[in-house]
N, C-alpha and C positions, 0 to 999 in steps of 0.2 A: 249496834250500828251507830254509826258517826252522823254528826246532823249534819243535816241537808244529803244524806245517801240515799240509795236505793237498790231492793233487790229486784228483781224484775224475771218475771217466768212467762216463758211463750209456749203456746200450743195452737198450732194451725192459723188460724188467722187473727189469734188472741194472744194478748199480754197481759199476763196482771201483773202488777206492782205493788210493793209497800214500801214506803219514805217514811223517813227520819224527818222531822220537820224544824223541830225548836231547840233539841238537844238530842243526845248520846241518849241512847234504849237497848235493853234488851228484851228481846222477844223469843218465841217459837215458831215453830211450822203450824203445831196445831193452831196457837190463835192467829195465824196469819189467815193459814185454809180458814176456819170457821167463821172469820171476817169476810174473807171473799164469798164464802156462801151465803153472806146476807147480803153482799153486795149483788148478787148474782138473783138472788130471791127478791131483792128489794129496789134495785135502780134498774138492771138489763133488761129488754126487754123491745123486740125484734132489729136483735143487733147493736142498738144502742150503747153505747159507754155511759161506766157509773161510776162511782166515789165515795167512798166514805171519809169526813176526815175526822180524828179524835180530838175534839174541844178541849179535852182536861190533858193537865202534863202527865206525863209526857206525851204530846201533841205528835200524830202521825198520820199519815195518808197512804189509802190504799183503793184500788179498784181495776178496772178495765178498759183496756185501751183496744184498736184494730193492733197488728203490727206492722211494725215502721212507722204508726203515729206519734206524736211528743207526748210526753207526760205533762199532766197539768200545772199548774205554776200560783199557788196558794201562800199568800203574806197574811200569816196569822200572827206570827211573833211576837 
């Protein structure tokens, strides 16, 4: 993924997202999923949007949004 990108997946009246934040990455599905199930185990919670963003490089952001909401807008760099 290129930085500052994003893949974004919807279901019903959820999005979840993961960005690229400080540089070019590659990743998978699986640690994407098993990221959003922490975010889902550990920030959501009736409804609410959560985030995780990754401190170390390569720096990323991912979590849950309503859809048709913005994604958040994090200057870690």
């Amino acid at each position: 993924m290129a930085q500052g990108s994003c893949l974004v997946f919807s279901y019903r009246t959820c999005q979840g997202f993961f960005c690229s934040l400080c540089s070019t990455l590659t990743t998978s599905t699986d640690f994407i999923g098993s990221q959003l199930d922490t975010v889902d185990a550990l920030c959501v919670s009736g409804g609410q949007a959560g985030t995780i963003v990754g401190d170390e490089v390569p720096q990323y952001e991912l979590g849950f949004i309503r859809s048709g909401g913005t994604l958040p807008n994090y200057d870690v760099c």
